[in-house]
C-alpha positions as CSV (number, residue, x, y, z in Angstrom):
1,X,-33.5,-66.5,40.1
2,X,-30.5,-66.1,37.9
3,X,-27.9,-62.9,38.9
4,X,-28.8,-60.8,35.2
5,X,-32.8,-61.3,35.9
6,X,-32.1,-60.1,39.8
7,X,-29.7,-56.7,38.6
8,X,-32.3,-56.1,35.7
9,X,-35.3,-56.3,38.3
10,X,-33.3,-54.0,40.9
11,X,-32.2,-51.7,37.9
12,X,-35.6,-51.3,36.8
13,X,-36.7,-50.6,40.1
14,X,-33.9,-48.2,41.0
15,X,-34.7,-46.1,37.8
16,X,-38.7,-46.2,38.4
17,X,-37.8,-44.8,42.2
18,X,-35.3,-42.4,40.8
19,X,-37.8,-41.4,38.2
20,X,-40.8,-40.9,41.1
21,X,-38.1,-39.0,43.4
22,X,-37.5,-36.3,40.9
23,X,-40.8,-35.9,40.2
24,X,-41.6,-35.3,43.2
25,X,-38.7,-32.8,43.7
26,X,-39.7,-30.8,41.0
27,X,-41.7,-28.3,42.5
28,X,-38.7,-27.8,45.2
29,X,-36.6,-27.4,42.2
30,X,-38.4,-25.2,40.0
31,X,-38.8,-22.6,43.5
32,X,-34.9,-22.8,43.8
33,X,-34.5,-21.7,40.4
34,X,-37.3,-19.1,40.5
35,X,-35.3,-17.9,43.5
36,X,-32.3,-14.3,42.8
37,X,-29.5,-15.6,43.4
38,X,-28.6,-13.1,45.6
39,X,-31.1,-13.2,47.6
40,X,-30.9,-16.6,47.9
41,X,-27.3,-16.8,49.5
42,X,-27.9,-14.4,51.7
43,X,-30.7,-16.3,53.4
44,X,-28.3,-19.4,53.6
45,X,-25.9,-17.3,55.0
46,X,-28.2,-16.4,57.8
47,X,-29.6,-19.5,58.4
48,X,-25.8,-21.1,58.7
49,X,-25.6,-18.6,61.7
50,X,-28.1,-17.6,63.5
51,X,-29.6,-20.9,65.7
52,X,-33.1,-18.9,66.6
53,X,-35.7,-21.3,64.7
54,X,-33.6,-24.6,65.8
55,X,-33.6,-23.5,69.7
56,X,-36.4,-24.9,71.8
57,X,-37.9,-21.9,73.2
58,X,-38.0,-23.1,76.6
59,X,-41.5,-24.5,77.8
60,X,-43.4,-22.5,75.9
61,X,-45.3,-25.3,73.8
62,X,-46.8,-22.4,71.7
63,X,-43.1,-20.7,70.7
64,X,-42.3,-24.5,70.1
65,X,-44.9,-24.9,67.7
66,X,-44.0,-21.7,65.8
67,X,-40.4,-22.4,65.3
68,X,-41.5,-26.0,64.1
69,X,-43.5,-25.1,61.7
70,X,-41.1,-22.3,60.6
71,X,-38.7,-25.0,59.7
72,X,-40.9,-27.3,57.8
73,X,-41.9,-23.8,55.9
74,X,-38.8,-23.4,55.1
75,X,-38.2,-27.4,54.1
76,X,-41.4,-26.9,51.9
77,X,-39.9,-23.7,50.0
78,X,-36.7,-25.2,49.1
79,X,-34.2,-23.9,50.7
80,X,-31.3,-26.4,50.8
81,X,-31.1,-26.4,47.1
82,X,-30.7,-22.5,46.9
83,X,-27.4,-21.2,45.2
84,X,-24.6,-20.7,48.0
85,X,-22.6,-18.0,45.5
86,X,-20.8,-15.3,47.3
87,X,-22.2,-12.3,46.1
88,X,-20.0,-9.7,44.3
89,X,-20.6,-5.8,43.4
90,X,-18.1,-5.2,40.9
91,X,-16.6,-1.6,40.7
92,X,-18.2,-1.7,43.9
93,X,-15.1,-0.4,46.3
94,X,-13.6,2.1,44.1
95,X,-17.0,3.9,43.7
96,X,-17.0,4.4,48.0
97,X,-13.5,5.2,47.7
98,X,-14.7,7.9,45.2
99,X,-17.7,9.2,47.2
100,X,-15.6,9.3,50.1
101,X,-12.7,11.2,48.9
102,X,-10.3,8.0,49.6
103,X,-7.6,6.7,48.0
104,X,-7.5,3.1,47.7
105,X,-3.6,2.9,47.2
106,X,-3.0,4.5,50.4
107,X,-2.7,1.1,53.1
108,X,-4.1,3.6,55.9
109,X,-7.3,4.9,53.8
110,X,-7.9,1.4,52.3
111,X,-8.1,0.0,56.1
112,X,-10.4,3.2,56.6
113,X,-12.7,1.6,53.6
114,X,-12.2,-2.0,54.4
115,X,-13.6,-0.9,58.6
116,X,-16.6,1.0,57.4
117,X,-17.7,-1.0,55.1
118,X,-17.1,-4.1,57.0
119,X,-19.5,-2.5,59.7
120,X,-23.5,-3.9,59.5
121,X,-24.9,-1.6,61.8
122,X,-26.1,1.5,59.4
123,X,-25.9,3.9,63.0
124,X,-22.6,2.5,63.8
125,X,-21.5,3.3,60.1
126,X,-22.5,6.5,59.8
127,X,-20.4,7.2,63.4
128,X,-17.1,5.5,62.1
129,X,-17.4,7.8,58.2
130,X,-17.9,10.9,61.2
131,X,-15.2,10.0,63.2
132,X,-13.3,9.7,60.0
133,X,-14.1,13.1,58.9
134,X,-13.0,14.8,61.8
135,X,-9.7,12.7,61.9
136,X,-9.2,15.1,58.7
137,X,-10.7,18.2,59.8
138,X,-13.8,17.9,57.6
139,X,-17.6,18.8,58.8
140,X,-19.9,16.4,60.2
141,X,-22.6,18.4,59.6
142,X,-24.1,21.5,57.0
143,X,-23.7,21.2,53.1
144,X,-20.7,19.8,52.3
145,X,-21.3,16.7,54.8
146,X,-24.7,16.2,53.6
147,X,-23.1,16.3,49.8
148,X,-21.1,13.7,50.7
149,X,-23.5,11.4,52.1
150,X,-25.9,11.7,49.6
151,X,-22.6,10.4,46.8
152,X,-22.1,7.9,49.6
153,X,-26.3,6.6,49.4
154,X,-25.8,7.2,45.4
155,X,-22.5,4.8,45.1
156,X,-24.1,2.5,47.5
157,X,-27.2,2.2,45.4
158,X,-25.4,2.2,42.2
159,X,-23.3,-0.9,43.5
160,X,-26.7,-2.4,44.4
161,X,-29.0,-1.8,41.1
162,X,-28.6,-5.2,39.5
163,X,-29.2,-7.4,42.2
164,X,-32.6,-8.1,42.8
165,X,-34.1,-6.5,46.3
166,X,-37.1,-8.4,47.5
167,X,-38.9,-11.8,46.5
168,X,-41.9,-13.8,47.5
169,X,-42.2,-17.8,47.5
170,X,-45.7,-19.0,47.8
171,X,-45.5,-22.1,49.8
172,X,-47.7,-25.7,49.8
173,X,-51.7,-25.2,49.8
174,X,-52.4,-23.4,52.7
175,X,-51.3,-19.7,51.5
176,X,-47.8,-19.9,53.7
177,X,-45.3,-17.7,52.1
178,X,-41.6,-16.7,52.5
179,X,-40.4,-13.1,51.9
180,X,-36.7,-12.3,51.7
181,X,-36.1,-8.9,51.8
182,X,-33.1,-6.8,51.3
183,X,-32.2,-3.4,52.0
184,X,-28.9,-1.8,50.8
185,X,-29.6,1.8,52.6
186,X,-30.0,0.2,55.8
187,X,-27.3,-2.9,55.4
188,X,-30.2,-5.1,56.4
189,X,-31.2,-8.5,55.0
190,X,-34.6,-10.2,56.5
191,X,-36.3,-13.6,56.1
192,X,-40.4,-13.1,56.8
193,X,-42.6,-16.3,57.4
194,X,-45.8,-15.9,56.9
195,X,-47.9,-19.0,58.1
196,X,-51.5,-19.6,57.9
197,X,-51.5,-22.2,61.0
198,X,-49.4,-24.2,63.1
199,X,-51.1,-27.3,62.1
200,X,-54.1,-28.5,60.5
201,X,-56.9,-26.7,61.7
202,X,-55.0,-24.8,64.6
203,X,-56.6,-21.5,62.9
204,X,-53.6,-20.3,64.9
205,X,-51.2,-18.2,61.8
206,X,-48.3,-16.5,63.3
207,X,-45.4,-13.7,61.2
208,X,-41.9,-14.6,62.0
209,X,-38.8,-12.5,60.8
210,X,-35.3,-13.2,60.8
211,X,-33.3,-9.8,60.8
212,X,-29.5,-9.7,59.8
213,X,-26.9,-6.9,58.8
214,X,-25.1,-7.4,55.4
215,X,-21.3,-6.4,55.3
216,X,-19.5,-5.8,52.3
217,X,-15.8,-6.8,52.4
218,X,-13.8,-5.2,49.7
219,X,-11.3,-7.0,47.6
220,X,-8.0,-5.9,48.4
221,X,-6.6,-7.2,44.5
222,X,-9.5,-5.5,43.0
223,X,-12.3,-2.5,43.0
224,X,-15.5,-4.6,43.9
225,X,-17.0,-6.0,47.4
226,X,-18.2,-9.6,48.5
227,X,-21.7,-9.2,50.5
228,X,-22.1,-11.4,53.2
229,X,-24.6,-11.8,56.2
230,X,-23.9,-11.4,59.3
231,X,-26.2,-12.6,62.2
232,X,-27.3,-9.9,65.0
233,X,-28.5,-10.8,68.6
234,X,-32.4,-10.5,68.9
235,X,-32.5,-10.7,65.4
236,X,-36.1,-13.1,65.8
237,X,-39.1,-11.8,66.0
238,X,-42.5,-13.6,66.2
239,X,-46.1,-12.0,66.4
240,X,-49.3,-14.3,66.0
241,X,-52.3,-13.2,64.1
242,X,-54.2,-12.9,67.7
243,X,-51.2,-10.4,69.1
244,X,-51.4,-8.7,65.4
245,X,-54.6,-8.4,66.4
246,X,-55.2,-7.3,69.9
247,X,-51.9,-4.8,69.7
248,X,-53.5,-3.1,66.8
249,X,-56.6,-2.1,69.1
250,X,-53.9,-0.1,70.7
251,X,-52.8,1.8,67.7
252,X,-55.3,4.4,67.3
253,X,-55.2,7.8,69.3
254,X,-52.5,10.3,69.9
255,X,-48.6,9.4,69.9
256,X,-45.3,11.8,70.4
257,X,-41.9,11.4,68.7
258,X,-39.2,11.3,71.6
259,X,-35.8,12.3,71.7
260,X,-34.1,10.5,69.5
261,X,-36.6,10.5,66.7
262,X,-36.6,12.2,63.5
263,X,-38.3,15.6,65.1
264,X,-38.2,15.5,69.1
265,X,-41.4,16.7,70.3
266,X,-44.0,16.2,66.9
267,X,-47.9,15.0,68.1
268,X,-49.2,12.0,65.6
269,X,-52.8,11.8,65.1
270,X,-53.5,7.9,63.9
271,X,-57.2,6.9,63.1
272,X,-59.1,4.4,60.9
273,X,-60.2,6.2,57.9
274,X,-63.5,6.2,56.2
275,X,-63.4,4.9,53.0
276,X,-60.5,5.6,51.0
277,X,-56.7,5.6,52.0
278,X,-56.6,8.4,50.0
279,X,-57.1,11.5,52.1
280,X,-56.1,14.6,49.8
281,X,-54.8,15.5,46.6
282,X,-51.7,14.3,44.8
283,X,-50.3,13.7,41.1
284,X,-50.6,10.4,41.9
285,X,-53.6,9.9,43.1
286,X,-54.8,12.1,40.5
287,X,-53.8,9.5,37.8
288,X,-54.8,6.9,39.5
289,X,-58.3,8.2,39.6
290,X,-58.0,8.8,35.7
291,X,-56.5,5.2,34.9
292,X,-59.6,3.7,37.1
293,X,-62.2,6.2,35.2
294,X,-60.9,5.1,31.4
295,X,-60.5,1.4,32.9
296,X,-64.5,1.6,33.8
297,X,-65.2,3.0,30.0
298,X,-63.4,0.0,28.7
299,X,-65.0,-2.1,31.1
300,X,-68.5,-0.7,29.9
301,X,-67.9,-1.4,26.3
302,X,-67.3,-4.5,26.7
303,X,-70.1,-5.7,28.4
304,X,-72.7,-3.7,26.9
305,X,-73.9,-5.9,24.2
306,X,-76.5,-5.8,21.3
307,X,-78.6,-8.6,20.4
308,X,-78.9,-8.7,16.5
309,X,-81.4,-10.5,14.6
310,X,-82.6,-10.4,10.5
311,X,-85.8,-11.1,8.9
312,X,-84.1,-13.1,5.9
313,X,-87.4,-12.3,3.8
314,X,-87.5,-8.3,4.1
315,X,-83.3,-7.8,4.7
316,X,-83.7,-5.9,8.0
317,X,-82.0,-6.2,10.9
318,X,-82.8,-5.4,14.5
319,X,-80.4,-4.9,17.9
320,X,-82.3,-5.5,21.3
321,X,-80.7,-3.6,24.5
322,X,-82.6,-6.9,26.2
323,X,-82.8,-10.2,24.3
324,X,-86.7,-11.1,23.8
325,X,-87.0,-14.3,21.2
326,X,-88.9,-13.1,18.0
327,X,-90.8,-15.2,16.1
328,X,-90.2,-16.9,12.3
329,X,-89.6,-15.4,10.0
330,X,-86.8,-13.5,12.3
331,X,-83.4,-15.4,13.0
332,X,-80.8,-14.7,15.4
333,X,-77.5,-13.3,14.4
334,X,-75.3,-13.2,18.2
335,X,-74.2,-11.0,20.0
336,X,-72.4,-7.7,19.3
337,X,-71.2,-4.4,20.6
338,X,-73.6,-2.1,21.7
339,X,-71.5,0.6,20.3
340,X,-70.8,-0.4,16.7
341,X,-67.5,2.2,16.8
342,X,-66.6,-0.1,20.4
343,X,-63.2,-1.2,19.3
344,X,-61.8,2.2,17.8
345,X,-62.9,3.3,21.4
346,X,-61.5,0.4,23.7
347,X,-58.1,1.3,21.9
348,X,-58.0,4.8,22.5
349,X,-58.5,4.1,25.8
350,X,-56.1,1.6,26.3
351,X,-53.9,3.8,25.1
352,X,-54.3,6.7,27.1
353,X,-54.1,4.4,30.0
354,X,-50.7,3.7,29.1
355,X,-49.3,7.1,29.1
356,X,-51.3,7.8,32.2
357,X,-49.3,4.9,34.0
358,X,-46.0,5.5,32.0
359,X,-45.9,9.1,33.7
360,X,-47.2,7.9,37.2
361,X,-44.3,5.5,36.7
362,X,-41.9,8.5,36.3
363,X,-43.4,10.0,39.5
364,X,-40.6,10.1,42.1
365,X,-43.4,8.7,44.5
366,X,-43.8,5.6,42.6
367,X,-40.8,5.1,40.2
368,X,-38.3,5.3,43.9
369,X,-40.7,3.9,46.4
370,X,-38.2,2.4,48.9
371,X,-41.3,0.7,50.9
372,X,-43.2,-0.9,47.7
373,X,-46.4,0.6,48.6
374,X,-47.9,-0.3,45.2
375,X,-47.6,-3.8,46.2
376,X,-49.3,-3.2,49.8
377,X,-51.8,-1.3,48.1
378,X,-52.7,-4.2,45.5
379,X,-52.6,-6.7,47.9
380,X,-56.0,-5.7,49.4
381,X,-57.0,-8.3,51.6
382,X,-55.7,-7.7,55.3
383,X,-55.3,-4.0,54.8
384,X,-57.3,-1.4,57.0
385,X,-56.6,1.9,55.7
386,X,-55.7,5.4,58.1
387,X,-55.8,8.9,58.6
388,X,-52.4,9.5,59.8
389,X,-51.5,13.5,60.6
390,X,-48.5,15.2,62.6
391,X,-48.3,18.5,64.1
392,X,-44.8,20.0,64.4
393,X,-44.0,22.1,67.6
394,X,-44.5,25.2,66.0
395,X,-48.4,24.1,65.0
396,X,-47.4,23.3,61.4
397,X,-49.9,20.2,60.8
398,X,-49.7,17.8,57.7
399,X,-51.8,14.8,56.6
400,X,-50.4,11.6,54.8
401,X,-52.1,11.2,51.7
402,X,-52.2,7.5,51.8
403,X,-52.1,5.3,54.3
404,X,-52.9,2.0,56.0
405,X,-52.3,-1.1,58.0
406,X,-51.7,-4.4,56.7
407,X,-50.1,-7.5,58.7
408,X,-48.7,-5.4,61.8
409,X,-46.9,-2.5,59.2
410,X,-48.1,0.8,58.4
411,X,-46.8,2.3,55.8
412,X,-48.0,5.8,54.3
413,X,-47.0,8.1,52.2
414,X,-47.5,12.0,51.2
415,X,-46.4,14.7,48.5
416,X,-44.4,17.6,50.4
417,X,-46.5,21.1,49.3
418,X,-44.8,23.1,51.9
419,X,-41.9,25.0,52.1
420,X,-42.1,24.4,56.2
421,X,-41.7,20.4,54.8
422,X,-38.2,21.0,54.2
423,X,-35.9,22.3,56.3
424,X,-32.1,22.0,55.4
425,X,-32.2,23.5,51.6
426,X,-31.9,26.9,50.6
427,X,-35.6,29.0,50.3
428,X,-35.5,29.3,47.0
429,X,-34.2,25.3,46.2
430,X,-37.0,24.7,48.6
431,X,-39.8,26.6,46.5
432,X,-38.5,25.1,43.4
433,X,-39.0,21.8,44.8
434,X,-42.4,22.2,46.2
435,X,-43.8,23.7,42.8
436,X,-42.4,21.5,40.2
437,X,-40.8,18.3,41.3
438,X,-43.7,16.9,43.7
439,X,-40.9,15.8,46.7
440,X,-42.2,12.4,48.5
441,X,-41.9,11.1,51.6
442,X,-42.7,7.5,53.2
443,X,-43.1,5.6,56.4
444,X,-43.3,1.9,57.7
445,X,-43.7,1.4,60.9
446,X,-44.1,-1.7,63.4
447,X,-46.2,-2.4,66.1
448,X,-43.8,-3.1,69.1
449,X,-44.4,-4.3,72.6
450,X,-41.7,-3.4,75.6
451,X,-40.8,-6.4,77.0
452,X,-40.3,-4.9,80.5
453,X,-43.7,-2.1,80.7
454,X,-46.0,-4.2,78.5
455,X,-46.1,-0.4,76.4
456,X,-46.8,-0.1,72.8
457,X,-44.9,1.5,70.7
458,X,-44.2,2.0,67.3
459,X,-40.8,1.7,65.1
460,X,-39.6,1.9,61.9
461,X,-38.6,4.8,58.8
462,X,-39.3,7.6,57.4
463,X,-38.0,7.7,53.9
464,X,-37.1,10.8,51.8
465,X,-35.2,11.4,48.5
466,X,-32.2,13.0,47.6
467,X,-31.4,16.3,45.6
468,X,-28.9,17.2,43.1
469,X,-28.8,21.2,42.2
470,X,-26.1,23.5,41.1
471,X,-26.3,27.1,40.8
472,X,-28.5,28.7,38.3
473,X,-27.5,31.4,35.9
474,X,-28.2,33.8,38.5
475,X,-26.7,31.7,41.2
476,X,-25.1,34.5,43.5
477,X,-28.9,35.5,43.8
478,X,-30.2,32.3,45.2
479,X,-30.9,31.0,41.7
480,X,-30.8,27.0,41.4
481,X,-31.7,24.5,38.6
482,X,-32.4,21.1,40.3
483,X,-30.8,18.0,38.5
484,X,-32.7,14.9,39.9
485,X,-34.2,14.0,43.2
486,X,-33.2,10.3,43.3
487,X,-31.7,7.9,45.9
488,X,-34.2,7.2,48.7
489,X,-32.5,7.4,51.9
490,X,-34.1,6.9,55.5
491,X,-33.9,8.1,59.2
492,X,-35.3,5.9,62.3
493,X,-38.7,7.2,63.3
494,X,-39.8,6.1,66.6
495,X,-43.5,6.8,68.4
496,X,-44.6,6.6,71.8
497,X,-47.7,7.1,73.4
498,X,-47.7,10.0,76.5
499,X,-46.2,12.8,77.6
500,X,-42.3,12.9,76.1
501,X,-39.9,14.9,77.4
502,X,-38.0,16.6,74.4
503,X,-34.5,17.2,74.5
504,X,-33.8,21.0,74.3
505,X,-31.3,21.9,71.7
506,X,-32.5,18.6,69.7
507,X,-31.3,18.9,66.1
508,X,-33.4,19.6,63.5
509,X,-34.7,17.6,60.3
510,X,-31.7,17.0,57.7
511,X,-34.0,15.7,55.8
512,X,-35.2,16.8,51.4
């Protein structure tokens, strides 16, 4: 065979492979792209770093198994081709510098900036900003602290809005998925795996989550910060569906906040529901009731049909609620609406819907939802919905208004319509709040086992918004006019079944 037929046979061949290789990458590729870029460095970044999935678990043929087919998730989703960017927040620095009352041209308070930020640990932030503060004789505590952390939770989201928070990859066939997660308030950046099985028929799905803290490092020739991911120890965590399972048998029944919780001493009340997770009144829940009424109407006049038919000899027509064949000289038209005005109706509807959902949107319960209950709530499959209710130690007892369980995490939510709710604002703030501005509040928790007592226990947030006030025309008599209430922010929330000793002299909710 001459050399030109042998190239021409291997080019051809080379060109057909190349052509079956990028088909068969496609799929790979299109994920990468679909992918924020953001989001996607930072899972790189952790991966680079932390060794957890490539380790081989010791004996345990099960662990083994679970890290394996981590990895091949993982393969599956795309993740080599990700972007690798570094991720920038222009303006970024100078807006902390602001919040903080530093100047960035001083070498001293720039190093100031440069350590806290460079810090991953939220609790470990928030102690270097206090140590700070009291370098310079300023408050750790009362109003004018609290002022300044709520600009310092405001510049940090600001810095944060156009980079994208959360994503999902659906992976292969089997309903595996990937969920990278990001949360600015809480300098934390997590890679979920949720896997259906460890192999084919193994019926054996597990949830694996890679935790990390995200550092900013400011630029010292500019104003912005680069992002970056930094690996934590223990930062893998694995729970199969049977654990899921048999640790949530545990979860109902009485639990106690300890020390070091959000408010020493409260009693939580956690049962299945009946029914709905909706368990009193809200706005909300109000308008969801409305868009679910009008979206039955439309529903309703759509599928209530008329059967028409004409005698073409006399000219009239007929419309059967039931069809029932007639005989010559009748013909059959089709169907139509039962309700000839059906259209004008549908529309109206349609559009009242959207106002509905436009001001549930504007609701600070759904437009700043740190958790993304909405999603939980519309993904219903897996979800077993609560009655969740706390009693404070002076007998003050308050229900969450939605609530439930899905994949290990609670997460709830309720509408504060108590002036005891809130315990850090002025009276009259406080009042204001309550009656016009419908204050939320949200928890997540996680089903936890100690490693050394084999003892439940639950861990996670409780999430409440910010406010911004001044004083009102009659502000020397406790008048205010309240700006926004904005900016999520969280504290760590930790339940624990038993008796708890509580701290005396623990401090009080700073909380909305």
């Amino acid at each position: 065979m001459n050399r030109e037929l042998v190239c021409g046979l291997y080019s051809h061949c080379l060109c057909r492979w190349l052509i079956v290789a990028l088909f068969c990458l496609y799929p790979t590729l299109a994920r990468a792209d679909g992918v924020p870029a953001n989001l996607a460095s930072m899972a790189k970044d952790l991966l680079a770093q932390d060794g957890s999935l490539r380790s081989d678990s010791g004996d345990d043929p099960a662990q083994k198994a679970i890290r394996r087919r981590a990895q091949e998730i993982l393969h599956e989703s795309g993740v080599r081709y990700w972007a690798t960017e570094q991720i920038r927040e222009p303006g970024a620095a100078a807006k902390f510098a602001e919040a903080l009352g530093l100047d960035t041209g001083d070498p001293k308070q720039w190093a100031v900036l440069s350590d806290l930020l460079s810090e991953g640990d939220i609790r470990a932030q928030h102690e270097k900003l206090k140590d700070w503060l009291r370098s310079q004789g300023k408050p750790v505590a009362g109003p004018e602290f609290d002022s300044l952390m709520q600009a310092f939770d405001t510049a940090q989201e600001q810095a944060a809005k156009d980079l994208a928070k959360h994503h999902v990859l659906e992976v292969g066939d089997r309903g595996d998925r990937v969920e990278l997660t990001w949360m600015p308030n809480r300098n934390d950046f997590e890679i979920r795996i949720k896997a259906k099985e460890t192999a084919d028929g193994a019926n054996d799905g597990f949830d694996l989550r890679l935790r990390g803290d995200v550092v900013s490092r400011p630029d010292p020739n500019g104003d912005g910060v680069a992002l970056a991911v930094k690996a934590v120890d223990d930062g893998l965590s694995v729970l199969t569906d049977a654990e899921i399972a048999e640790i949530s048998k545990s979860l109902f029944g009485r639990w106690r906040e300890p020390f070091d919780s959000v408010n020493p001493g409260t009693v939580w009340d956690i049962e299945p529901a009946a029914g709905s997770a909706t368990n009193s009144e809200d706005t909300g829940n109000t308008l969801d009731r409305q868009i679910s009424r009008l979206q039955d109407e439309i529903e309703r006049l759509r599928n209530d049909k008329a059967y028409r038919w004409q005698n073409p000899e006399s000219g009239e027509t007929i419309a059967q609620a039931k069809f029932k064949r007639l005989k010559e000289p009748w013909e059959y038209l089709g169907e139509a609406p039962a309700d000839p005005d059906a259209e004008r109706k549908i529309a109206e509807r349609q559009a009242k819907i959207e106002d509905l959902q436009a001001q549930r949107g504007n609701l600070p319960s759904y437009s700043d939802d740190p958790i993304r209950m909405e999603e939980t709530l519309a993904r219903n499959a897996g979800t077993q919905t609560l009655t969740i209710s706390k009693t404070y130690g002076d007998g003050f007892r308050v229900t969450y208004d939605q609530a439930l369980i899905s994949e290990g995490k609670i997460t709830a939510r309720r509408i504060l319509r108590d002036v005891r709710d809130i315990t850090n604002l002025p009276a009259a703030l406080t009042r204001k709040l309550i009656a016009s501005w419908s204050p939320p509040e949200w928890i997540e928790l996680r089903i936890r086992v100690d490693p050394k007592t084999k003892q439940p226990y639950l861990e996670g947030l409780r999430w409440r918004l910010h406010v911004t006030y001044s004083a009102g025309l009659f502000g020397m008599g406790g008048d205010y006019d309240i700006d926004s209430i904005h900016t999520p922010y969280s504290e760590d929330l930790r339940l624990v079944q038993g008796d708890v000793a509580v701290a005396e002299g623990a401090a009080p909710d700073t909380g909305l």
